[in-house]
C-alpha positions, 0 to 999 in steps of 0.5 A, a space after each residue: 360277735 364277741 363273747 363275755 364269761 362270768 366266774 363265780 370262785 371260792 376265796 381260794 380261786 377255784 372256780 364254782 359257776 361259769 357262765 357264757 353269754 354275749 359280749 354287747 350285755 353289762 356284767 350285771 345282767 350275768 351276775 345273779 345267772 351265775 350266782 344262782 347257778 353255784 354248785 358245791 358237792 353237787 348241791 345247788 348253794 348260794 355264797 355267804 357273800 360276794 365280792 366284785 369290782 366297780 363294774 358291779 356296784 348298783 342299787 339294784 345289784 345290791 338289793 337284790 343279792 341281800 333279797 338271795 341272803 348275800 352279802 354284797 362286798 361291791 367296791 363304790 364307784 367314784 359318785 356313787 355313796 350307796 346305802 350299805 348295812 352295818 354288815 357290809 362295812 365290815 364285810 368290805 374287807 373280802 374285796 381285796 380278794 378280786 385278783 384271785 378271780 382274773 387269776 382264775 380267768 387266766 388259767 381257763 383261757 390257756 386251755 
C-alpha cells in the first residue's frame, strides 16, 4: 500500500505542517489535518489564506476553511462555478504560487 503526504508551506516554500497518511484516501480529507496542525514559533496558527490545486476545489472544502478564517484560494474545476466572496476574487492572485509546493515535494524526497 501506498503512501500520500500533505505539505502546508509558507509563500517562500518552506515547509509548516506535513502530514503522512494512506494513499487509497482524496487529498481533501488530509487538508484540514494538516492545516490545523501549522506550527510557527512553536505556537499553533492558522494561515491568513491558502491556496490549492484543482484536486481541492469543493463546497465543503471551502465552507469549512472560511468556518477556520482562512481564505481559500482554490482554482475551480472546469464545471464546477462555486459561490466565492468579494475577498476570494481578490484573493485568487496567490494561486500561481502552487509550484513552490511540489518544489518543496522534491527536496523532501531526495533525503
Amino acid at each position: 500500500m501506498g503512501i500520500k503526504r500533505s505539505l502546508a508551506a509558507n509563500a517562500k516554500g518552506h515547509p509548516l505542517a506535513h502530514l503522512t497518511g494512506k494513499a487509497n484516501h482524496h487529498d481533501q480529507t488530509f487538508a484540514l489535518k494538516t492545516l490545523d496542525k501549522v506550527t510557527i514559533n512553536g505556537k499553533v496558527k492558522r494561515p491568513k489564506r491558502v491556496g490549492a490545486d484543482k484536486g481541492y476545489d469543493s463546497d465543503k472544502l471551502r465552507k469549512d476553511c472560511r468556518k477556520r478564517k482562512i481564505i481559500p484560494c482554490f482554482i475551480a474545476r472546469e464545471k464546477h462555478c462555486p459561490k466565492l466572496t468579494k475577498r476570494e476574487r481578490k484573493e485568487q492572485k496567490y494561486c500561481c504560487k502552487r509550484w513552490l509546493i511540489e518544489r518543496t515535494f522534491a527536496w523532501i524526497n531526495m533525503n
